[in-house]
N, C-alpha and C positions, 0 to 999 in steps of 0.2 A: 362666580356661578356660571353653567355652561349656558349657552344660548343653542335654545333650544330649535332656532330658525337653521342652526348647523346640522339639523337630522334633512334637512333637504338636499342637503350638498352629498350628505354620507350615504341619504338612501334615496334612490328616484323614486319608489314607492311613495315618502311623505313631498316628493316636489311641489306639487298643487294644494298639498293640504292647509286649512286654515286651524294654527295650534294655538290654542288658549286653556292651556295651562301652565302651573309653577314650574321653576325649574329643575325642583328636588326629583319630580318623577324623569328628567332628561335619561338617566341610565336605561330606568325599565321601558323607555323609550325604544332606546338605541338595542334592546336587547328585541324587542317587538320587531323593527325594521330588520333586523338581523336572521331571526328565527320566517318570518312573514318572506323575505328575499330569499333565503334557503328553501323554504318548500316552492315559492314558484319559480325558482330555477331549477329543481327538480322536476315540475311536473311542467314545465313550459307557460307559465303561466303570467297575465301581467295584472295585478293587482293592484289598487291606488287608493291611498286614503285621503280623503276630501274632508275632515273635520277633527280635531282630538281637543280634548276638551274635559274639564272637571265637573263632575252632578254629587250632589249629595257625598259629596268625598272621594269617590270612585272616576277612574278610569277609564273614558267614552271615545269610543274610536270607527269612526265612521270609512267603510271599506267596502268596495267594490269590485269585482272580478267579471263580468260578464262572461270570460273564455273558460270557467268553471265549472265540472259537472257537480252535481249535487253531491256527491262525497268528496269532494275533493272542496266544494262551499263550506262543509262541515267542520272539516281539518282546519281550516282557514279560524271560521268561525270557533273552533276549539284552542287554534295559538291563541287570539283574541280572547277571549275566558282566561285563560291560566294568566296573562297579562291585569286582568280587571283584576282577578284575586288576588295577585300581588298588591296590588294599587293599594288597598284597604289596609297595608300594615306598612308603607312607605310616608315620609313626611313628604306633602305634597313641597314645601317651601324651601328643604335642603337634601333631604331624599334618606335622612337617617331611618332608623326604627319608628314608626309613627302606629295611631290608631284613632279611630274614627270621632270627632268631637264637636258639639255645636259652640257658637260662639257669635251670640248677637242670633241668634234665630238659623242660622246657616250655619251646614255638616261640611267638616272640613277634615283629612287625613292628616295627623300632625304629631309631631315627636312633644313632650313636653316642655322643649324650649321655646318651640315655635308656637306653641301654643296659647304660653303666657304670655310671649310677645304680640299675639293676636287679640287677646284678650285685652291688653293694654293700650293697644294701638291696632285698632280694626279699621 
């Protein structure tokens, strides 16, 4: 599984950040820091995420820009969305095809292998 403490080294965007979640979302990670680095190297910009983390299944990513005008806050905040919307068909645990399922009272993104392994062992 990748470690996902290695999105710090790849992108100085996540260096400060505190990640807690699976390792299945590590891609749509690495595609967020990717796409997040492309726009503010285009517009000069230094943005930082300070928290990523799983809720109700979905994809929570705490980001800050201070040197941002408000459309350009926007764009930012619109990579961000398209990122969340994936999240909700990704398996949080290996990163297969997943969709959203409770198990033990808590919503979790999960493929149906990782599911029933959830289920069995929660």
């Amino acid at each position: 599984m990748p470690d996902l403490e290695n999105l710090k080294t790849l992108f100085p965007i996540f260096r400060d950040a505190e990640i807690g979640c699976q390792p299945g979302w590590y891609d749509l990670l690495v595609d967020l820091g990717l796409d997040l680095s492309i726009y503010a190297e285009r517009h000069n910009l230094t943005p930082t995420i300070s928290l990523v983390r799983s809720k109700f299944g979905e994809l929570r990513v705490w980001i800050r820009c201070p040197d941002a005008t408000d459309r350009q806050w926007e764009a930012i905040q619109d990579i961000e969305a398209q990122h969340y919307a994936i999240s909700k068909t990704v398996c949080e645990q290996c990163g297969r095809k997943g969709r959203r399922v409770t198990v033990d009272g808590a919503i979790f993104t999960l493929c149906k292998a990782c599911h029933h392994l959830k289920r069995c062992n929660p």
